[in-house]
MARLUM-429934 format. One record per residue (C-alpha): residue in three letters; x, y, z. Coordinates in steps of 0.02 Angstrom, whole numbers, padded with zeros to 5 digits, always signed. Layout:
// MARLUM-429934
AlaXYZ ...
This chain:
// MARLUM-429934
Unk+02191+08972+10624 Unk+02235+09053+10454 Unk+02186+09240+10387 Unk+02226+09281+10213 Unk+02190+09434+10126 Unk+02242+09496+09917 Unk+02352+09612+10017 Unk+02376+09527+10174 Unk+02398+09362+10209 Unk+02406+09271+10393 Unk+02467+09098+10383 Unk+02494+08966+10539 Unk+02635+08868+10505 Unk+02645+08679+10579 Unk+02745+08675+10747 Unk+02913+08676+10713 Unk+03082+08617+10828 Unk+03221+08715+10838 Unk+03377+08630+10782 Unk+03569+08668+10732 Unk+03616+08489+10682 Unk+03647+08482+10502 Unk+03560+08369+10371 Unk+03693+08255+10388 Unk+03827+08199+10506 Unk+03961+08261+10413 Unk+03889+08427+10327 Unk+03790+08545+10473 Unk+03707+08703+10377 Unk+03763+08868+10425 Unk+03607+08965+10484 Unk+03640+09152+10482 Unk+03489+09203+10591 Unk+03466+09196+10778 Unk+03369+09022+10821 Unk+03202+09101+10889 Unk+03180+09253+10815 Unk+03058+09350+10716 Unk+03132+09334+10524 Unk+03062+09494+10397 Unk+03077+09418+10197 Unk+03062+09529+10042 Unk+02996+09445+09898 Unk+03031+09514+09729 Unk+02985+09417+09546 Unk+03014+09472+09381 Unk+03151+09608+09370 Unk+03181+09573+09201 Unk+03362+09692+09211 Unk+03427+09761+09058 Unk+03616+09821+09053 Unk+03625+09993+08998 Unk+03786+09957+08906 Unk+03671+09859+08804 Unk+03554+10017+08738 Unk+03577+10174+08669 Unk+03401+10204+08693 Unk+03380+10256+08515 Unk+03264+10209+08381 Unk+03273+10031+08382 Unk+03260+10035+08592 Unk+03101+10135+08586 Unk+03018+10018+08440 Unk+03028+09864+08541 Unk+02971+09961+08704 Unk+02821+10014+08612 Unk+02788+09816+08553 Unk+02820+09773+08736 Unk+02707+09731+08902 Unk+02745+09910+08999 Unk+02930+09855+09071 Unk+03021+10000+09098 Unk+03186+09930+09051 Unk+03252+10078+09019 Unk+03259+10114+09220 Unk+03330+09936+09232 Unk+03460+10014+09343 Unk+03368+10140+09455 Unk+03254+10012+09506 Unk+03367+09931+09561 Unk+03439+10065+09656 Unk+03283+10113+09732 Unk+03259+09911+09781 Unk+03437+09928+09865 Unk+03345+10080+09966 Unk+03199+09997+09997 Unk+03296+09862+10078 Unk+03410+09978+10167 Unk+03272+10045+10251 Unk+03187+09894+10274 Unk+03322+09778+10336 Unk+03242+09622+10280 Unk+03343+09435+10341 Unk+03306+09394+10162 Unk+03273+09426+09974 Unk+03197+09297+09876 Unk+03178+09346+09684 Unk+03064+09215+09598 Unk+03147+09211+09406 Unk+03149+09293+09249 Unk+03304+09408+09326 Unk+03374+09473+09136 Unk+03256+09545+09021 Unk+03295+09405+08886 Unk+03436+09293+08973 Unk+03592+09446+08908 Unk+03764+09374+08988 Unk+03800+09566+09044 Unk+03639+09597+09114 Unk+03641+09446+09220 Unk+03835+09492+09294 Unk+03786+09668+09316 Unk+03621+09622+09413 Unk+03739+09513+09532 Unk+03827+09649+09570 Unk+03683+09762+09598 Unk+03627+09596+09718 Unk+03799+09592+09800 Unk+03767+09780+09849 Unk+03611+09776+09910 Unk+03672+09620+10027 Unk+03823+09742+10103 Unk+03709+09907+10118 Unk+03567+09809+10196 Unk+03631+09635+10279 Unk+03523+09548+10200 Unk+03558+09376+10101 Unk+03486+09355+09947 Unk+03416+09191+09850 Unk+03379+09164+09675 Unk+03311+09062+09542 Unk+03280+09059+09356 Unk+03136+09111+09238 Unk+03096+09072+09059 Unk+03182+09228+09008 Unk+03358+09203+09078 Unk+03463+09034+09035 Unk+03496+08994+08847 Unk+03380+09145+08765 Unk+03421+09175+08564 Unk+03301+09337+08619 Unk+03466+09409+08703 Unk+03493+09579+08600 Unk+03578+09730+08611 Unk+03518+09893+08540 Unk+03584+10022+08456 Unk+03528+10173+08311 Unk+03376+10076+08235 Unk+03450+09899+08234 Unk+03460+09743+08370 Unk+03592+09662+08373 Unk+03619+09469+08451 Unk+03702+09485+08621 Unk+03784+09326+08730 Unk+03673+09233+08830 Unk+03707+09103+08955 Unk+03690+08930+08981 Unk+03619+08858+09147 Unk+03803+08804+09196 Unk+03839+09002+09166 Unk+03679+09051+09261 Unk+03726+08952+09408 Unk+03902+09008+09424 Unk+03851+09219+09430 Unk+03738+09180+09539 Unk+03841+09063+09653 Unk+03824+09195+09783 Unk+03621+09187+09798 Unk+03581+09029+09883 Unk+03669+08934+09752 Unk+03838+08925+09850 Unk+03746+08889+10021 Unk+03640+08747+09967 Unk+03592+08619+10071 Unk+03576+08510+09942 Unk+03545+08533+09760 Unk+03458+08440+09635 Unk+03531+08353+09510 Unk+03423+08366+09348 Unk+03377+08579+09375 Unk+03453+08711+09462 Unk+03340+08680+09607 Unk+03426+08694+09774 Unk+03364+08691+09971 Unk+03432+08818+10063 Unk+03426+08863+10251 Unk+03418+09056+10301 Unk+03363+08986+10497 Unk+03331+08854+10577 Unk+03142+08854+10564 Unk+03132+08931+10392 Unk+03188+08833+10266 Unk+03185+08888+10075 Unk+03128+08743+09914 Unk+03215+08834+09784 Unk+03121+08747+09614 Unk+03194+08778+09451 Unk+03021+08752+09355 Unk+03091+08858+09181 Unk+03130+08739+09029 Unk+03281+08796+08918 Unk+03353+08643+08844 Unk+03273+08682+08671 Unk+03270+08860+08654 Unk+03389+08865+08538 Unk+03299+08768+08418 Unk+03122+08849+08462 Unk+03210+09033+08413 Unk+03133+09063+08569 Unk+03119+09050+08759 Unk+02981+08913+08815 Unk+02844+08998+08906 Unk+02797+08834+08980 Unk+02870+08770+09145 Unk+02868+08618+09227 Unk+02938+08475+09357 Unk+03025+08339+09318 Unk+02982+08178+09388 Unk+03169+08171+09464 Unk+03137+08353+09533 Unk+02964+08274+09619 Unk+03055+08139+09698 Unk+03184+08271+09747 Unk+03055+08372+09846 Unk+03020+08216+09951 Unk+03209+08215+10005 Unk+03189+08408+10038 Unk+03026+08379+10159 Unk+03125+08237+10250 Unk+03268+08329+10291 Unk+03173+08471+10332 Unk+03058+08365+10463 Unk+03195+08291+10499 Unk+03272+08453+10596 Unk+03099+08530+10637 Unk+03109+08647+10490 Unk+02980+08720+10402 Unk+02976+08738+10199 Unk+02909+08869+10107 Unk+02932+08846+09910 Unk+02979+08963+09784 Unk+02944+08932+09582 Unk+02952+09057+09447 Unk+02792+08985+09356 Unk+02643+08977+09431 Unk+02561+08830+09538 Unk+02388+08864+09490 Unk+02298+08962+09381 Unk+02272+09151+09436 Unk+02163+09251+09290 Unk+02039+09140+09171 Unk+02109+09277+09050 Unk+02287+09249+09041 Unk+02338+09104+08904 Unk+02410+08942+08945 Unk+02609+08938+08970 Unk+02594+09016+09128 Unk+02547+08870+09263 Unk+02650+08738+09289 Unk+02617+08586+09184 Unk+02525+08455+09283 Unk+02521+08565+09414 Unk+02425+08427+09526 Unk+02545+08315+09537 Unk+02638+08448+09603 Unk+02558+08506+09735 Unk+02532+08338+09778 Unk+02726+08330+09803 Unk+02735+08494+09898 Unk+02589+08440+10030 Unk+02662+08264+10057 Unk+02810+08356+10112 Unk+02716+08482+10233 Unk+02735+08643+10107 Unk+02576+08746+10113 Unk+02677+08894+10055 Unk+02737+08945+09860 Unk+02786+09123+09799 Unk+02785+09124+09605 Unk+02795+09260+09451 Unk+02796+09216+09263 Unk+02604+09302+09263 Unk+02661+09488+09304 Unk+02511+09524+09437 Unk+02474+09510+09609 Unk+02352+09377+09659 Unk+02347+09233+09797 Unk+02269+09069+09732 Unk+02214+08890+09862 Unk+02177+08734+09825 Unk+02107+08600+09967 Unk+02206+08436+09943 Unk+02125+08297+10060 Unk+02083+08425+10163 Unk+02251+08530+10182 Unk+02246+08691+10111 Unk+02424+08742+10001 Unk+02414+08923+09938 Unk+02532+08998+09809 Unk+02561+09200+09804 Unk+02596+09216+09619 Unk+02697+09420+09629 Unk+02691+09562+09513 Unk+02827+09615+09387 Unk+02962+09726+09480 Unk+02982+09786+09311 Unk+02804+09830+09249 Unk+02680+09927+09326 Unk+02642+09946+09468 Unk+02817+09895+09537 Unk+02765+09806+09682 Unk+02862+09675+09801 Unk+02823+09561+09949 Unk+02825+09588+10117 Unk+02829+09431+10227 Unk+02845+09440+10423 Unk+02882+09247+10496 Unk+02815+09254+10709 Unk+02943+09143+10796 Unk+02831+09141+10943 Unk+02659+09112+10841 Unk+02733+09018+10701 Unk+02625+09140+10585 Unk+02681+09200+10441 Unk+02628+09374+10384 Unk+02600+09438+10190 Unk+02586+09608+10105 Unk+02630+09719+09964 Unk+02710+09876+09941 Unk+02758+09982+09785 Unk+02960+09998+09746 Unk+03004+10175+09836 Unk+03074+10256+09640 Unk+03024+10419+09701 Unk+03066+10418+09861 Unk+03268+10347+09822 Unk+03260+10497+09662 Unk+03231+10631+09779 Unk+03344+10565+09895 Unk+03491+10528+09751 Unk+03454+10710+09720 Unk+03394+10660+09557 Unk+03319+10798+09421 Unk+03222+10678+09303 Unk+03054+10730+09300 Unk+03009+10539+09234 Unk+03116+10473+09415 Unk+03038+10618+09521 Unk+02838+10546+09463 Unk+02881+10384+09409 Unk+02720+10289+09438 Unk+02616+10396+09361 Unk+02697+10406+09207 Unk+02744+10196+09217 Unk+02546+10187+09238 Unk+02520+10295+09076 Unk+02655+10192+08998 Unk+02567+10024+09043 Unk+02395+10064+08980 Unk+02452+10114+08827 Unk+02572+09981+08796 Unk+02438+09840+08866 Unk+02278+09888+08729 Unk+02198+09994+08889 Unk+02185+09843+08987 Unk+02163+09892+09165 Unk+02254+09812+09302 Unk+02159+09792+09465 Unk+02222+09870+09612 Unk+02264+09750+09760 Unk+02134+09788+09855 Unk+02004+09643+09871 Unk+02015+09527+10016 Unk+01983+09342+10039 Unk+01961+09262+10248 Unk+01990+09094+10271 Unk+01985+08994+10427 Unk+02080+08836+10447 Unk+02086+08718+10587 Unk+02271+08655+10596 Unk+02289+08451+10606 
């Protein structure tokens, strides 16, 4: 039997075997969480970090905030010290952060924001895991600002990308595909994590921008069938991760934000026993289903860390019940300022003045509060 709810979301896995052999006979994975235990996830999408070396904040800064969506990039690095609190308290097994990591793809932002991740896995032992968005591997966007001019900063390429980041799930892989910078990685035995690279950056360079569209390869696809076999093969189950979305979420957002031919692939992720996705890219909260010969595969697209109103996932995985449990909860600014000791007024009442910010910056449109709910029953195979 299945519950979801907008804000909370009950979801019976398939039975699952508990195993410590490895995928193969000569490589078994390393699983750094008690077989049989109750596992606590954080999911976080769309931090979009700036580097502070990278602003003075004048002139130039404030024009393209005002021509922006209502990031507050210029608390790139508070918010992620009040994430690193969050997860202190918290004490989450894992942090999964669903793309678009840089604002636009800046070399410094991306090897400061490791080492803001590296932090936040000693303060909280947690392990994080990580993928790319359209904003972060090969974007001519990448810009530093300072008096009233931009000026082009160093971006990276995915080789670069995968390198900084060889620390998140990169360097644990199970296996990793060939033709993205997909990967499979194993946090338990039970849990198992499809990593999908879905951003497309070979020809940003010659766009003069980054592609909003994603997508999956046809070598990825056939990828994800390897994936589900090992995974059945040690009685894991896979929950998938993609930076775009896997269906469509708001009949008012443009195109470039659901995967292209998104059937197909959820036909690859059901074949292979996924009923699970966490996705960004669209910057608000919603849960989306589709019913695919009868099996229902839901994907949890997340709200912008960055943009109002700074909300993450909260996922609780039942060893016992094989359930896994989903809500939200807002990024805890003011509660880490007043604990910092910090004397900013804008830190101290930080969402109300990132609402203000957002409806001004976003033509009055209002986003909806998480609060409507959706029940659905489903009898399991």
């Amino acid at each position: 039997m299945l519950n979801i709810r907008k804000s909370a979301l009950l979801f019976l896995l398939m039975p699952l075997l508990s195993s410590c052999s490895g995928p193969d006979a000569g490589s078994e994975p390393v699983y750094r969480i008690q077989s049989g235990r109750d596992l606590n996830l954080l999911t976080v999408s769309d931090i979009h970090y700036l580097s502070p070396h990278l602003t003075d904040k004048g002139a130039a800064f404030r024009q393209f905030l005002a021509a922006g969506d209502g990031k507050q990039l210029e608390y790139s690095s508070e918010m992620l010290e009040a994430l690193r609190y969050d997860a202190g308290l918290r004490r989450p097994d894992a942090v999964i952060i669903s793309g678009d990591l840089s604002n636009n793809g800046e070399e410094a932002s991306h090897k400061e924001l490791a080492g803001q991740l590296k932090k936040l896995e000693q303060e909280s032992g947690t392990r994080v895991y990580v993928i790319p968005g359209n904003h972060d591997i090969r974007n001519p966007w990448a810009r530093s600002f300072k008096g009233r001019r931009q000026y082009p900063a160093d971006n990276v390429t995915a080789g670069e990308f995968r390198r900084i980041y060889d620390s998140f799930g990169y360097g644990e892989a199970l296996v990793a595909d060939k033709d993205s910078l997909s990967y499979l990685a194993a946090p338990s035995d039970e849990l198992w994590l499809l990593m999908l690279d879905t951003a497309q950056y070979e020809h940003n360079q010659a766009l003069g921008h980054p592609q909003l569209e994603g997508r999956v390869s046809a070598d990825t696809l056939e990828w994800i069938g390897t994936c589900g076999r090992m995974a059945a093969e040690h009685g894991a189950q896979l929950i998938a991760v993609m930076h775009h979305s896997l269906m469509n979420h708001s009949r008012f957002i443009p195109e470039g934000f659901t995967v292209e031919d998104h059937t197909a692939v959820i036909d690859a992720l059901v074949k292979n026993g996924i009923r699970l996705v966490f996705s960004g890219h669209i910057h608000m909260q919603d849960i989306s289903s589709s019913n695919q010969d009868g099996k229902l595969v839901y994907d949890i697209a997340s709200s912008a860390l960055s943009v109002y109103p700074h909300e993450y996932g909260l996922l609780h995985y039942s060893s016992a019940g094989r359930t896994l449990d989903y809500s939200t909860a807002r990024l805890g600014m003011e509660p880490w300022a007043a604990a910092a000791g910090i004397t900013d007024p804008k830190l101290l009442h930080f969402n109300d003045n990132s609402e203000q910010e957002f409806r001004i910056r976003s033509a009055g449109w209002d986003m909806p509060e998480n609060n409507q709910r959706l029940h659905v029953q489903l009898a399991e195979p």
